[in-house]
N, C-alpha and C positions, 0 to 999 in steps of 0.2 A: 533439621536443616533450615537452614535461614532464607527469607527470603525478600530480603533488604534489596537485593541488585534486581529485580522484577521489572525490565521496563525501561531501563537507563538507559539502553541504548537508542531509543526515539527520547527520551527525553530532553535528547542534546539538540534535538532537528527542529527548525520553524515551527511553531505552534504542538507539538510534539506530534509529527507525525502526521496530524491530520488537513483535511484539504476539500477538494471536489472530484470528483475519481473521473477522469478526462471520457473513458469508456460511459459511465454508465450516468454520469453528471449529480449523481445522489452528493451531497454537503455532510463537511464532519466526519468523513470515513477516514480511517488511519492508511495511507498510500505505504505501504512499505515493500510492494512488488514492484521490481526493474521488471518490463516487459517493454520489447523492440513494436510498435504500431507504426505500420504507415513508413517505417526505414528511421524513426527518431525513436530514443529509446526512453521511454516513458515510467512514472510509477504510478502502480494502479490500484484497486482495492482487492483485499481477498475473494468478492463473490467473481467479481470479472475475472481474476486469475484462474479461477476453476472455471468457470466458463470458456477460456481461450484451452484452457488445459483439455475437458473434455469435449469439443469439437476436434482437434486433433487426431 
């Protein structure tokens, strides 16, 4: 199986995906999680999402 399509989908996004994770302020992280903070809806990095995720 081929795996030529790995990744296109951030490939299409500003700098592919990556940023400054608004939560945790780390640089370079790939934001690919919507997550609602504060009443605005934000995207944030995987370790913060599991962090929001297991406080719940």
């Amino acid at each position: 199986m081929s795996k030529a399509h790995r990744g296109k989908g951030i490939a299409d996004l500003a700098s592919g995906g990556r940023g400054e994770c608004p939560v945790c302020k780390r640089g370079g992280v790939k934001l690919l999680y919507e997550q609602e903070i504060d009443g605005q809806k934000t995207k944030i990095c995987k370790t913060c999402k599991a962090t929001i995720a297991n406080k719940k």
